[in-house]
C-alpha positions in Angstrom: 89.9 197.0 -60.4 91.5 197.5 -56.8 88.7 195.9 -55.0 88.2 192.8 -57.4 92.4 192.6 -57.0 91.8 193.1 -53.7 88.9 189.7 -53.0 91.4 187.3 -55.6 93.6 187.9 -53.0 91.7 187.4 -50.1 90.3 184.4 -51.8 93.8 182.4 -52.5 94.8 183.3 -49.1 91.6 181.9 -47.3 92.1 179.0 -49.5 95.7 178.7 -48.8 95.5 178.9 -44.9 92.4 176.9 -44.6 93.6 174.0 -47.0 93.9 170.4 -45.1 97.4 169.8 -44.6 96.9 166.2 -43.0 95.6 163.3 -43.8 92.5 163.4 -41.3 90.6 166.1 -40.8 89.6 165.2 -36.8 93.5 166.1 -36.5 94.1 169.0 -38.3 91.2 170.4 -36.7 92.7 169.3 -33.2 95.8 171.1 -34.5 94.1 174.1 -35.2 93.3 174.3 -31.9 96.5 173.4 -30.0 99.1 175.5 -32.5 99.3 178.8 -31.8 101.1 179.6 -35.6 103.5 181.6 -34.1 105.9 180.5 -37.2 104.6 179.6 -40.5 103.5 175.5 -40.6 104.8 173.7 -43.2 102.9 170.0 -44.7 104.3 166.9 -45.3 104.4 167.1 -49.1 105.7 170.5 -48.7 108.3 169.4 -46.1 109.5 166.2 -49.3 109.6 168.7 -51.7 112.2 171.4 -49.5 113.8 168.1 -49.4 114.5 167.1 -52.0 115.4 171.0 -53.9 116.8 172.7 -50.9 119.5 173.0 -48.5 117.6 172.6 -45.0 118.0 172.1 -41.4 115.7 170.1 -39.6 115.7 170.0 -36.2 113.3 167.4 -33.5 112.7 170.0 -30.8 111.6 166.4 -28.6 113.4 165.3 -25.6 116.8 162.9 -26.1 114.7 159.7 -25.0 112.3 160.7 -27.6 115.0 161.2 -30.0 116.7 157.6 -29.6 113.5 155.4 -29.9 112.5 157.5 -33.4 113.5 160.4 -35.3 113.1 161.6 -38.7 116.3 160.5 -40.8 118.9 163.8 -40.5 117.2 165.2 -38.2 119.2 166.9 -35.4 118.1 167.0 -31.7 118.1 170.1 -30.2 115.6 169.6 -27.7 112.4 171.8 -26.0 113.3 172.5 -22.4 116.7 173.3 -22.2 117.3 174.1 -26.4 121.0 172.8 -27.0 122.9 175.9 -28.7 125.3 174.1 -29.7 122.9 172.2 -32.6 122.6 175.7 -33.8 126.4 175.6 -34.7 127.0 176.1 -38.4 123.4 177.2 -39.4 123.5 180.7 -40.9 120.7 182.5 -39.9 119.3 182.6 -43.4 119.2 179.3 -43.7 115.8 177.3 -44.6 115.1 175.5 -40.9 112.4 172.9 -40.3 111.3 172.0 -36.6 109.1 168.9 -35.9 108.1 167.0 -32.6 105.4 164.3 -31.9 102.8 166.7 -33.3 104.0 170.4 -34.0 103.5 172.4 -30.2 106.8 171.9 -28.8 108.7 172.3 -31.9 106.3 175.9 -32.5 108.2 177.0 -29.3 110.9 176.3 -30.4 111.1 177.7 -33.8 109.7 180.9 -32.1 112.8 180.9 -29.9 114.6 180.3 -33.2 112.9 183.3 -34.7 114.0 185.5 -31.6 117.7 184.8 -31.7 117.6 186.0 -35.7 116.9 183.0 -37.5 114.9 184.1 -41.0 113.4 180.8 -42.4 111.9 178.3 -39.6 108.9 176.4 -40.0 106.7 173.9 -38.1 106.3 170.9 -39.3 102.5 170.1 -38.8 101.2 167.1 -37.8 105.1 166.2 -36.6 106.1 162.7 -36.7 103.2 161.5 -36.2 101.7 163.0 -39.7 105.8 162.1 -41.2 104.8 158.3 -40.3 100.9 158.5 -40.9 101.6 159.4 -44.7 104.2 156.9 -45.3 107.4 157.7 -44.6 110.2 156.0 -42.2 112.1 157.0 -39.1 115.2 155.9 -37.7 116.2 155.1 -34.0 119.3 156.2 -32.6 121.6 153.6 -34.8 120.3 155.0 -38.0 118.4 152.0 -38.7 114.4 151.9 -39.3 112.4 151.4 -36.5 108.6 150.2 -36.6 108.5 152.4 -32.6 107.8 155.8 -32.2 107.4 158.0 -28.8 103.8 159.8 -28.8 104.9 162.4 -26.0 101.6 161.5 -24.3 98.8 159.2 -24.6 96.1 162.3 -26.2 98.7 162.0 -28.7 98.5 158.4 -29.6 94.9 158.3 -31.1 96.4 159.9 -34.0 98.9 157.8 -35.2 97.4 155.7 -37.5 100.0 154.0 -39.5 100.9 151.3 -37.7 103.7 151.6 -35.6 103.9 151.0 -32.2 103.5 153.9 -29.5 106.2 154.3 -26.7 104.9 157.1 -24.0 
């Protein structure tokens, strides 16, 4: 009985870890090999869902010229370089914390450093903005209002935005 418990288990985990979380394969398998999954990633449906039943943070672990041509709507900047403290201000360390940047390395480093200064709950978004955008949904610039731009980071990062908008490097 222990080893059959034992392979249902193993079974939903493989399937659970190895389940495609974007909407093209080519880029979660590029994913797979540029994430390190430091911190547990979180999808995009996953991400709606927090949203719309939980209490979260989200924070765009991007650069501030990033930031103002695109970001997703309440999300706070607190940067990937030099992380800005101060966005931390008010977050209890319990609380439910989702990190996203162009395409979920950056913001991994960063939710690790979140992880090592006691934060409990931090996820990567995977697939980042570009994955937010690819299935749909809509970013704001720095006024608040929808924006058809949005910075790729680098031009490798470009090929996989495939909704539409146009790329800023």
């Amino acid at each position: 009985m222990k080893i059959l418990s034992l392979l249902i288990l193993l079974t939903i985990t493989v399937n659970v870890a190895f389940a495609q979380k974007t909407q093209d394969p080519a880029f979660e398998q590029d994913l797979q090999g540029k994430l390190k999954f430091s911190i547990p990633t979180i999808s995009i449906k996953e991400f709606k869902k927090m949203l719309k039943n939980e209490n979260i943070y989200i924070l765009d672990a991007r650069e501030k010229t990033e930031f103002d041509i695109s970001h997703i709507q309440k999300g706070k900047l607190i940067g990937h370089k030099n992380v800005d403290k101060n966005a931390l201000n008010g977050i209890p360390k319990n609380a439910t914390i989702v990190v996203y940047c162009t395409i979920g390395v950056r913001s991994e480093q960063v939710g690790s450093r979140l992880k090592k200064m006691g934060y409990e709950n931090v996820f990567n978004l995977l697939g980042g903005i570009v994955e937010w955008v690819n299935q749909g949904n809509n970013i704001v610039n720095n006024s608040n209002s929808n924006t058809s731009k949005i910075h790729v980071y680098s031009p490798e990062y470009e090929k996989w935005l495939t909704s539409g908008l146009t790329a800023i490097k």
